[in-house]
C-alpha positions as CSV (number, residue, x, y, z in Angstrom):
1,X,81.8,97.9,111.3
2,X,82.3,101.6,110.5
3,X,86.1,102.4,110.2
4,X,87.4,104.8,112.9
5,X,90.5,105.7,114.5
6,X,91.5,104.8,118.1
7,X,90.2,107.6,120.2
8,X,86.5,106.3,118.4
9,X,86.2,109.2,115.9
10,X,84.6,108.2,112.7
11,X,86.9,108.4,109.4
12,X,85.6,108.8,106.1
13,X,86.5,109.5,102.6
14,X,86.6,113.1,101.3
15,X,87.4,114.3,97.3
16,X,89.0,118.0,96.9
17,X,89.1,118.3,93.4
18,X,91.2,121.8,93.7
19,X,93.9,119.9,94.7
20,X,93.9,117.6,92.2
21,X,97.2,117.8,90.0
22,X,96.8,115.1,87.6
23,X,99.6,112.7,88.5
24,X,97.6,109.6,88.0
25,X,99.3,108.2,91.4
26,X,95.7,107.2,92.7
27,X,95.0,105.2,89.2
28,X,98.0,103.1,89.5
29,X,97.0,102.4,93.0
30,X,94.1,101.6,92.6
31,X,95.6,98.6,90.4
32,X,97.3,97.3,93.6
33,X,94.4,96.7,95.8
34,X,94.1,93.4,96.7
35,X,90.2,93.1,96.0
36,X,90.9,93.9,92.2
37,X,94.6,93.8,91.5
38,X,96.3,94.7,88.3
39,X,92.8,96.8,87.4
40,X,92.3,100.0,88.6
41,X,88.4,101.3,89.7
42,X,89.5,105.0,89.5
43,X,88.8,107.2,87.0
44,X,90.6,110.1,86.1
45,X,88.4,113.0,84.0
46,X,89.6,116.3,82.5
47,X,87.2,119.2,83.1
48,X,86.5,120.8,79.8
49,X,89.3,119.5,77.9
50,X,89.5,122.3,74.9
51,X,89.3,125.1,78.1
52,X,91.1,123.9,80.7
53,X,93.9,121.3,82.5
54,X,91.6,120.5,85.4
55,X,91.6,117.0,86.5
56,X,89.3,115.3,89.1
57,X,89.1,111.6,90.5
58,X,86.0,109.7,90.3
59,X,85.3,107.2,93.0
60,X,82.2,105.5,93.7
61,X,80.2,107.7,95.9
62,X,78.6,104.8,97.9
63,X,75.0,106.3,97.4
64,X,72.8,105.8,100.8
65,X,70.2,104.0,99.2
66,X,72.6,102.7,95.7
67,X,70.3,103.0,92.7
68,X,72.8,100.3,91.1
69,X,72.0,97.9,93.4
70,X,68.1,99.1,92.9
71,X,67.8,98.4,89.2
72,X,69.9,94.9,89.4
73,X,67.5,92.4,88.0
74,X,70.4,89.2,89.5
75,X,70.6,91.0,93.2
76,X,74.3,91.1,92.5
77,X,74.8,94.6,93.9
78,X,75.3,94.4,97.8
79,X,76.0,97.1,100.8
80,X,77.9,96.3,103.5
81,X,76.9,97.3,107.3
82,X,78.8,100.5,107.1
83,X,77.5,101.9,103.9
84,X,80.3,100.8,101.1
85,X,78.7,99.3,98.1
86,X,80.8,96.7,96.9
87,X,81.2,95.4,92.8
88,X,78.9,92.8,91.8
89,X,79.1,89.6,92.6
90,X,80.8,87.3,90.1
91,X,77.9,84.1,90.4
92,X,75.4,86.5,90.2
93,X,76.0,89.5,87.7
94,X,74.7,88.5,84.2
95,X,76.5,91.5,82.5
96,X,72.9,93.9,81.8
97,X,74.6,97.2,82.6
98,X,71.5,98.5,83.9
99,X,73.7,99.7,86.8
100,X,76.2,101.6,85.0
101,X,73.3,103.5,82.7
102,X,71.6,104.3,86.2
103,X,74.1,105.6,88.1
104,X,74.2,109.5,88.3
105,X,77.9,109.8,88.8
106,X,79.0,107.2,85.8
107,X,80.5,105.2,88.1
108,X,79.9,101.4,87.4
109,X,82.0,99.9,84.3
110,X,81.4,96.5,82.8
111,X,84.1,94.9,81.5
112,X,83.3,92.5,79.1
113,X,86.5,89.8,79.4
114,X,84.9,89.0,82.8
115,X,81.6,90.0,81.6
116,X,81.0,91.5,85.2
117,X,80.4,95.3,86.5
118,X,83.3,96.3,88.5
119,X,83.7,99.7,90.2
120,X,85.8,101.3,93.3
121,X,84.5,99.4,96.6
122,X,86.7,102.2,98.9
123,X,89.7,99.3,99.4
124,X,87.2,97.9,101.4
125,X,89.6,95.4,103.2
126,X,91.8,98.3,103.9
127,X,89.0,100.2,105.6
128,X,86.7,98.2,107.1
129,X,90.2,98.1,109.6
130,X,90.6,101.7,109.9
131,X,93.5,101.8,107.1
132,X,93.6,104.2,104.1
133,X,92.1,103.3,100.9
134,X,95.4,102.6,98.2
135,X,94.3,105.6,96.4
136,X,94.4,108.2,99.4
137,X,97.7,106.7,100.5
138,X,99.5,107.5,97.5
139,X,98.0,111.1,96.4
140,X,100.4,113.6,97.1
141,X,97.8,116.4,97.3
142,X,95.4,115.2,99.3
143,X,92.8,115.5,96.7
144,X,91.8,112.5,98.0
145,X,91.7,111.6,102.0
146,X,90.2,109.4,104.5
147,X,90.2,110.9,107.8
148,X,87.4,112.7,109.9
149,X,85.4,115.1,109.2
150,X,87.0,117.3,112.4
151,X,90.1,117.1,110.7
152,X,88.8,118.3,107.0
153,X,87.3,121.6,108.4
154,X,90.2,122.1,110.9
155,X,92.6,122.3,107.6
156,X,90.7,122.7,104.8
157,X,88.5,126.1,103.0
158,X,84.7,125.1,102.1
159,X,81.8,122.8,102.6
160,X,82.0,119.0,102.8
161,X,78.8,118.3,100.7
162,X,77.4,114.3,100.9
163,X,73.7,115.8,99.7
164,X,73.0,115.8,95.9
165,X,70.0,116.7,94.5
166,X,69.1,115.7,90.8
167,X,65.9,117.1,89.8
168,X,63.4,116.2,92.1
169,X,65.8,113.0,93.2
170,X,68.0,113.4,96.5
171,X,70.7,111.1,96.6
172,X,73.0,111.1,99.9
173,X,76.4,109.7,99.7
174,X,79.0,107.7,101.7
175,X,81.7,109.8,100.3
176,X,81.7,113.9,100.7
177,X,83.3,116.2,97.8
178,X,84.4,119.8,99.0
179,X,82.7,122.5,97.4
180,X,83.4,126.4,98.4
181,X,81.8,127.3,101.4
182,X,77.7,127.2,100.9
183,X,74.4,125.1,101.3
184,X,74.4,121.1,101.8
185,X,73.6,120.1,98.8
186,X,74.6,120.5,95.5
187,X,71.7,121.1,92.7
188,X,72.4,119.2,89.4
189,X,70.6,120.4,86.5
190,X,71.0,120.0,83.1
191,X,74.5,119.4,81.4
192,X,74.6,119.6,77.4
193,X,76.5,117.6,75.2
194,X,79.3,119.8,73.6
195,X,77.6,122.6,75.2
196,X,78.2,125.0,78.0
197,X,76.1,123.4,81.3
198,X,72.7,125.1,81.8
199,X,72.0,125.4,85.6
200,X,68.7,127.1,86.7
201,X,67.8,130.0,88.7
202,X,69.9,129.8,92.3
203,X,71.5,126.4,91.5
204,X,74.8,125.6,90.3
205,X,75.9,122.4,88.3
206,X,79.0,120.4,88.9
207,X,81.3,121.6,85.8
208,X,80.6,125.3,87.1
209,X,81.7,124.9,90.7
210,X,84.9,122.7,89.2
211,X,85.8,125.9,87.5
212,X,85.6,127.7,90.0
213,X,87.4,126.0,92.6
């Protein structure tokens, strides 16, 4: 069932990294959710370390069609009903990590004590009843929230993007990131290692439009 409130408008989960202020609140958390207690499924990066003190929360973005779930060889990988992609399933995962190499926002970890992938399922006990992931409970930002999409553009400066386009791949997502005000999709191009990003004509890639949120 899709998570909504009780006048039947639909919530969701939004990311505004320009809010983010680095408190680590969401991380600990995360750690508290009863699906995966005492480990938390958040990670917390630094944009451009050497440059800058931008942080931003990564959360699974609960692809439409999940290429993790795609390159599992054990089927471990499922969706539910309403689009969340959960962790793998314990009897089934055999520990490959062919779904955290696929994945285009590094999401999936595998941990080797439990030799299983595990990764942020979007409290999914907590929303699948219409209640606040842990992590957008706690932030005291709002960097992260889970409310409706009304309520994000009533209150909030740019575009709610859920359209990513990587190459010639479009991957659509669960979970929408704001981006200043623009298209519906994002273009990714190419990133370099210890380099500055390299976007093409027209096209901006995600460490640029951090910078300039």
């Amino acid at each position: 069932m899709s998570a909504e409130r009780s006048d039947g408008s639909q919530l969701a989960f939004f990311i505004d990294y320009s809010r983010c202020i680095g408190c680590q609140a969401c991380v600990q958390a995360c750690e508290e959710c009863d699906t995966h207690r005492g480990v938390s499924m958040i990670h917390l990066e630094t944009i451009r370390r050497p440059d800058s003190v931008q942080t931003a929360p990564q959360v699974c973005m609960h692809c439409e069609n999940p290429i993790c779930a795609q390159v599992c060889p054990a089927d471990a990988i499922k969706k539910t009903p309403d689009g969340v992609v959960q962790s793998s399933l314990k009897p089934r995962c055999i520990g490959c990590s062919n779904c955290v190499l696929a994945c285009p926002f590094g999401v999936p970890k595998y941990d080797a004590h439990i030799d299983q992938m595990m990764k942020c399922d979007m409290c999914y006990d907590r929303t699948s009843t219409g209640r606040r992931p842990m992590c957008a409970t706690v932030c005291p930002s709002q960097a992260l929230a889970f409310t409706t999409r009304e309520e994000i553009e009533r209150t909030r400066q740019g575009t709610a993007v859920n359209v990513w386009r990587f190459g010639a791949e479009v991957v659509r997502t669960k979970v929408y990131v704001m981006m200043p005000a623009q298209g519906p999709a994002i273009h990714i191009d190419t990133i370099r290692k210890g380099g500055p990003a390299v976007a093409g004509p027209g096209r901006e890639d995600v460490a640029s439009l951090l910078d300039g949120l």
